[in-house]
N, C-alpha and C positions, 0 to 999 in steps of 0.2 A: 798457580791460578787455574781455576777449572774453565773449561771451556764447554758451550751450552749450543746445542746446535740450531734450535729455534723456540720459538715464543708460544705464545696461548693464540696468540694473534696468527702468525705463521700457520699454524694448526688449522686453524680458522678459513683460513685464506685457502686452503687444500683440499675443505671439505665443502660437497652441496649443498647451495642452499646460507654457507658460510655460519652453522650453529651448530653447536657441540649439546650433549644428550645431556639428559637433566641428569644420571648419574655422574656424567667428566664434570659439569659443573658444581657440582655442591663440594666434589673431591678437591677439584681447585680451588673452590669458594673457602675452604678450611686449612685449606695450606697457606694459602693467600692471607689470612684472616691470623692466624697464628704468627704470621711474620711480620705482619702488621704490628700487631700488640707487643709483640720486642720491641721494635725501635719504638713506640708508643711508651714500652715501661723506662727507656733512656729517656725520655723525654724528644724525640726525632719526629717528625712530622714527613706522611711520605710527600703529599699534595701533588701529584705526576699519576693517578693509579689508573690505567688502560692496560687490554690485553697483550699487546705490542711491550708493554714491560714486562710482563710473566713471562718471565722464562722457563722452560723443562728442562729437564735434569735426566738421566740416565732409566731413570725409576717413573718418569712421565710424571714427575710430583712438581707442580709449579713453585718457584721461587723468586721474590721479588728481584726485579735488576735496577729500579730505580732504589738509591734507598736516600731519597731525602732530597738531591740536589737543589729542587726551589726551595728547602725550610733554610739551605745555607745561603742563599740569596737575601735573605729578609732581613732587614736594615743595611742593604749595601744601595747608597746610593747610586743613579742611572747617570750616565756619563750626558744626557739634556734631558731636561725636564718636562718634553714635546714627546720621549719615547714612553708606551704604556709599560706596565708592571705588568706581565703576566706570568702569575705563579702554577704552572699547570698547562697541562690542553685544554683548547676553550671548552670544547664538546663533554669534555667530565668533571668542568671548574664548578664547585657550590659557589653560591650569591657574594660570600664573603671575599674571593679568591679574586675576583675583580679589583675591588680595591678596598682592599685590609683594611687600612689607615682609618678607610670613612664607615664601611660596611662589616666591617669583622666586629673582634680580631678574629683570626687564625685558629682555632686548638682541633683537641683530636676528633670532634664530633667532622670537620671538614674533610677526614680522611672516610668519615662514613658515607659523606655523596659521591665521591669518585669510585668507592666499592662498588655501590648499588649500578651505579652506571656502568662498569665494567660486567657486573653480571648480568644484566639484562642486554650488552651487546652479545652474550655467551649464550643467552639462551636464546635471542631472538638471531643473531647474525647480520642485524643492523647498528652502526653506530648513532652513538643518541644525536640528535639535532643535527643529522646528516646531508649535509647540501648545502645548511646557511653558511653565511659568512658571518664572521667576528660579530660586528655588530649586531646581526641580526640575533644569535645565540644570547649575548648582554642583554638585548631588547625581551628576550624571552625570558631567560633567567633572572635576573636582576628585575627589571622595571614589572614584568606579565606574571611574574612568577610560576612559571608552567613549569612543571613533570613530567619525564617520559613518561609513556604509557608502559604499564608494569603488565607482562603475561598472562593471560589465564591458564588457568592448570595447575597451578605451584600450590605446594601444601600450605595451607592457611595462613602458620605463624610463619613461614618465608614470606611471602605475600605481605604477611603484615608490618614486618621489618623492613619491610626493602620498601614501603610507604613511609615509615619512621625517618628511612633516612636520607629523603628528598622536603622535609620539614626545614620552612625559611629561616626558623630561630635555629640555629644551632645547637642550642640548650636542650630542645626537645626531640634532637634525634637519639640514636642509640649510640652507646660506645663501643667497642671492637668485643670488648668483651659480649653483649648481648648479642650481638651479630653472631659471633662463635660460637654461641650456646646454641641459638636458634638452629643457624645450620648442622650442627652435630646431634641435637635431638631430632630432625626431621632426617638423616642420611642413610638411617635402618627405614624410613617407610618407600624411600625410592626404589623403584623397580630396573632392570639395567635394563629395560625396552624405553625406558623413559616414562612411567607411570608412574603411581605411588599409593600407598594403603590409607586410607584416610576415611571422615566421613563426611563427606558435603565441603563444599570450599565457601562455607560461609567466611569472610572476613573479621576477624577480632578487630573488637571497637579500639580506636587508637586514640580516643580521648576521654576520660573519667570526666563525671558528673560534674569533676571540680574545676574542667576547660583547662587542665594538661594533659603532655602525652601521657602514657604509661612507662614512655621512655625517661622522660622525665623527672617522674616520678620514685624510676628506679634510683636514682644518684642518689638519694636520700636515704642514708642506713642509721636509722634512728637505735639507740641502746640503752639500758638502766642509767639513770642519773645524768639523760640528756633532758634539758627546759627544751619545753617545748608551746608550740602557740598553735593556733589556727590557722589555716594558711588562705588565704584572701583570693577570691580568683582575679584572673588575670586581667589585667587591664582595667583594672578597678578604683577607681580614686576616692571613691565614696565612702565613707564610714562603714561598716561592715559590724553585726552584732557578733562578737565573738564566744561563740559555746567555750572555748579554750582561752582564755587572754592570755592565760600564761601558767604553766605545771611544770611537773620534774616525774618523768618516766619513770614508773617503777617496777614495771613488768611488760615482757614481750610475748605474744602467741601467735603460732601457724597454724593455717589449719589445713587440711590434707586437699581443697583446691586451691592453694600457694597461695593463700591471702592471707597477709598480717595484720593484728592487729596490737597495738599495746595498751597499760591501761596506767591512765595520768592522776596522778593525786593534784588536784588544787585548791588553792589558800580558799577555807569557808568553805568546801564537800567533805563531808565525814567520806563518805565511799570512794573509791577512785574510780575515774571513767576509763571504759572499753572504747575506743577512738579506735578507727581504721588509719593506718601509719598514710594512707593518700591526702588523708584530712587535715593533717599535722606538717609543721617545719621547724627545723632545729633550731635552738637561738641559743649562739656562742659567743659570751660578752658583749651583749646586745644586737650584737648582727645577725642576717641570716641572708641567705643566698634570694637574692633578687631585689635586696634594698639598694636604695639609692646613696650615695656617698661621696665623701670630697676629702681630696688629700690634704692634710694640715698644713702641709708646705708643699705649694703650689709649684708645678714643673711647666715652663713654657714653651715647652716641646709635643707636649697635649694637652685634654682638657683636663681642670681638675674636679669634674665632676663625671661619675660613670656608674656603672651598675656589677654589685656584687655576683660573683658566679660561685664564687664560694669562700666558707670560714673551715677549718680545721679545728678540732677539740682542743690544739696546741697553740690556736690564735693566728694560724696562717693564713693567708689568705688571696685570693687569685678576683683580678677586679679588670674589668674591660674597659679603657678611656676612648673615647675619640682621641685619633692621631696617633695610637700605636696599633702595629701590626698584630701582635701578640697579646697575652695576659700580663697585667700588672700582675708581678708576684709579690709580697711581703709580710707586714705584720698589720693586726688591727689596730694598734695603738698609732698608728700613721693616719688613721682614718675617720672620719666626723661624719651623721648623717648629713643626708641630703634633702632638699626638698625635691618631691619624687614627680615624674612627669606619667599621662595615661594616655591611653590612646582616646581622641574625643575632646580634651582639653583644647580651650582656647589659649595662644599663647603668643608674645608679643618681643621685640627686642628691647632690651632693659635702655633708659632714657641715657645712660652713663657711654653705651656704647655706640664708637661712630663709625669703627670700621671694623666692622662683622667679618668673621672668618667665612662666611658663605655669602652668597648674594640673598639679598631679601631686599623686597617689592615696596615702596611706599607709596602714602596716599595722595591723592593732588592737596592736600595740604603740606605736604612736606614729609609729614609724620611717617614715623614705622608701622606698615600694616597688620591687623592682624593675623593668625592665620590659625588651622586647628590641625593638633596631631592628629596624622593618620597611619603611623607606623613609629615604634622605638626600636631602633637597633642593638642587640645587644649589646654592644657599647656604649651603649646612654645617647646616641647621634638620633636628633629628631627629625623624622620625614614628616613634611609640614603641608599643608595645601590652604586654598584663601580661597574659601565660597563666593568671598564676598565683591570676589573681581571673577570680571566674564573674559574669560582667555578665548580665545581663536585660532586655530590653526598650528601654528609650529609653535605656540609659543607656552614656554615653562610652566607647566601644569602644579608641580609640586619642588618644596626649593629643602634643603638641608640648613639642619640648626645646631649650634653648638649649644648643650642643656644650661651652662654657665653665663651665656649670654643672653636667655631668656627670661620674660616671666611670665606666669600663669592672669587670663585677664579673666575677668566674672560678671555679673551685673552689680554684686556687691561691693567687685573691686573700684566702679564706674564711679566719681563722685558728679551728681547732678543728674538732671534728665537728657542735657544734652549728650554727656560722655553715654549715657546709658545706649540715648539712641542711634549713637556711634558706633555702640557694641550691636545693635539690630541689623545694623547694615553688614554687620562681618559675619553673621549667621547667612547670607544668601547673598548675592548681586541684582536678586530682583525683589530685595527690600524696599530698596528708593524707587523706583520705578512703579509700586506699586502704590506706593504712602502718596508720589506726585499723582499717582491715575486717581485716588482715593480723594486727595484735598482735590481736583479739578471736577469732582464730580460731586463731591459735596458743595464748591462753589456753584455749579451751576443747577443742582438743586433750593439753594437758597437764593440763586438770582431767579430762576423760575417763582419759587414762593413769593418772593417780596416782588415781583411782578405781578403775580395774581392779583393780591391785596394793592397797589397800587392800581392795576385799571378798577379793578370793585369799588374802591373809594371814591375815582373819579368819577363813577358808571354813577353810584348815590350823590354825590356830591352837582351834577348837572343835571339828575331827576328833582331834588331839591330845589335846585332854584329854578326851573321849569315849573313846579308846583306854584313856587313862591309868586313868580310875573303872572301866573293866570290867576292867582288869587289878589293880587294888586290890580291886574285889570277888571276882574267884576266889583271890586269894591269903589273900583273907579266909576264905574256906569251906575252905581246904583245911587253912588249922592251927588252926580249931575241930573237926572233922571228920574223923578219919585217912581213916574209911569213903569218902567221899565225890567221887563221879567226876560228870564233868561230864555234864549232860543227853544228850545225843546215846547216851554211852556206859551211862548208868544205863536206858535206855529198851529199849536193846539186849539186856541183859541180863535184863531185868524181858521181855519176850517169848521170851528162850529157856528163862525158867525156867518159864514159862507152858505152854509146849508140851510139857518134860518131865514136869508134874504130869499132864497129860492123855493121856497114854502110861501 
């Protein structure tokens, strides 16, 4: 057994300042990164990665000392079910690491946030989220989703990877493999003062036009005589016009700034199309990585509905459930689509279900509320929120769904105007309150109206017979009366006969 005298951390601890030079780090960042990707090709999981595990070696060459201990934890039940799982230090844990079961699973892209976090204590001499407590770190991670804050100075495509691999999907960060490439093509421009040869530290864009990462998009090693389709962006439920519906690859091209392209022959083009391989996703006996899917036989140990991470040309295939730690491994023929959930969907608990694996909210009628995606976990687990209730203060803003237990509601789904306008009220909480200020305001615009017109009628209705009794009393006077002429006229007369007696 070799014996190692101290760590990256130790190291650490000795120097001012507590940060090692941008040349000791890339050095360990590629020892680190290569040891990784061994237990990574056994299939081993380190989920432990801080400087305080790096250990040095004779030759000052850093070497893992963890190699795995929490991946061998994973499925060993906790002696009470009051104690947390925690696989990892909190301060280097990815979002998943918290709790697998609900927010994983687990794979190797989770060993890429504990890297990135390890290197940025190396070059900065701070530990990430230093100070909080547990909670507070989860509150960050988990719920806020914040990032350290990444150095300035670093050569671009470092810079750019080490943002890849603080991405909440796990899907879209990098694999150890691109980590190793990046750092071994940037470690000829470092200077051993700590500088580096470059030009400008603009940042590479880390999302294509099509709203994936690049990282992402690497996992995809498209070949002659793969089907291939369109690939839909993300979080999209909507019908999509597809330029590709569906071809068969039949030629690859590079071109000399690393962009692929291949060109697809499909049913009804004489020509074959020149597609860019970002544009495109594989489709292997009908699957492809990001469908939705359901196990033919059902395990009530998880859910049986969950989201594809990937198919194999040989028909394997690796699928994320709610309620396991890890990736479902097996074959497609095990496998049936799914009807697939977006971010933005309204969606409700199925009427069949009465006691949901998660809590969820109902309405003062009793009923299951709705609510609308606001996050899919790569494991098919829906994070859920209800506009349509006014929360306050401490209480549960957004609740967790099992995909199997829901379903998708609409206005088309709604039958009647009532259920429609049931559906109005879960688009906001101040739907009703608006609709009641609305009817109280059109009632008293209408009780005004029909007030006007009732005193007007009155107002004619007593000028009327006011008219009527003066017309009934002159008619009165004039057939008791032959003499008798109306005032104006009897006054007239009584002054001219005045003036001629005085004459």
């Amino acid at each position: 057994m070799k014996f190692y005298e101290g760590s990256v951390g130790d190291r650490m601890a000795q120097l001012k300042g507590g940060k090692l030079s941008l040349s000791n780090v890339f050095r360990y960042a590629i020892d680190l990164a290569q040891g990784i990707l061994q237990l990574h090709s056994k299939g081993i999981l380190v989920l432990n990665l801080k400087p305080f595990n790096f250990i040095l070696n004779e030759a000052d060459r850093a070497v893992l000392g963890d190699v795995g201990i929490p991946h061998l934890l994973l499925g060993i039940p906790l002696p009470s079910s009051d104690l947390p799982r925690r696989l990892g230090t909190p301060n280097y844990m990815a979002p998943e690491q918290w709790q697998p079961e609900v927010r994983g699973p687990i794979s190797f892209e989770t060993d890429s946030w504990g890297f990135a976090c390890s290197i940025i204590e190396m070059l900065t001499g701070v530990q990430p989220r230093c100070g909080r407590s547990v909670d507070e770190i989860y509150d960050a991670v988990v719920r806020r989703q914040e990032i350290p804050p990444i150095p300035s100075g670093l050569p671009p495509a470092v810079e750019n990877v080490l943002l890849g691999c603080f991405e909440y999907d796990l899907r879209s960060r990098p694999l150890m493999t691109d980590i190793l490439r990046v750092f071994k093509s940037s470690q000829n421009s470092v200077h051993s003062d700590g500088g580096w040869t470059g030009h400008g530290s603009r940042i590479l864009p880390d999302k294509s036009s099509s709203g994936y990462t690049e990282w992402f998009l690497s996992k995809e090693d498209l070949k002659v005589d793969d089907v291939v389709r369109s690939r839909k962006p993300p979080n999209s439920f909507k019908p999509e016009n597809m330029d590709v519906p569906e071809g068969r690859v039949v030629g690859v091209e590079h071109n000399t700034e690393g962009e692929s392209f291949v060109l697809v022959r499909v049913h009804g083009i004489h020509d074959p199309l020149r597609v860019h391989v970002s544009a495109l996703e594989r489709v292997t006996f009908g699957l492809a990585a990001g469908d939705w899917v359901r196990l033919k036989e059902e395990d009530r140990r998880h859910s049986p509905v969950g989201i594809l991470h990937s198919i194999q040309r040989d028909g394997s295939v690796a699928v994320g459930f709610l309620g396991l730690e890890t990736l479902w491994k097996g074959h497609f023929s095990e496998l049936q689509m799914a009807e697939s959930y977006c971010v933005g969907q309204f969606v409700r608990l199925k009427a069949n279900v009465v006691s949901p694996q998660f809590e969820w909210p109902r309405k003062r009628e009793g009923v299951w509320a709705t609510g609308r995606i606001c996050m899919v976990v790569p494991n098919g687990c829906l994070i859920v929120r209800f506009p349509g209730r006014l929360t306050f203060g401490e209480q549960c803003s957004s609740f967790l769904a099992d995909p199997a237990e829901v379903e998708v509601v609409t206005f088309n789904t709604c039958p009647g105007m009532v259920k429609k306008y049931q559906h109005l009220e879960d688009l906001h909480w101040a739907v009703r309150p608006l609709f009641i200020a609305l009817g109280l305001f059109t009632a008293m615009q209408m009780g005004f109206s029909v007030g006007r017109k009732l005193r007007g009628a009155k107002a004619k209705k007593l000028q009327s017979s006011v008219i009527q009794k003066d017309g009934q009393h002159v008619d009165g006077q004039v057939a008791g009366n032959p003499a008798w002429l109306p005032p104006s006229m009897a006054n007239m007369l009584s002054k001219g006969t005045s003036a001629a007696a005085g004459r």
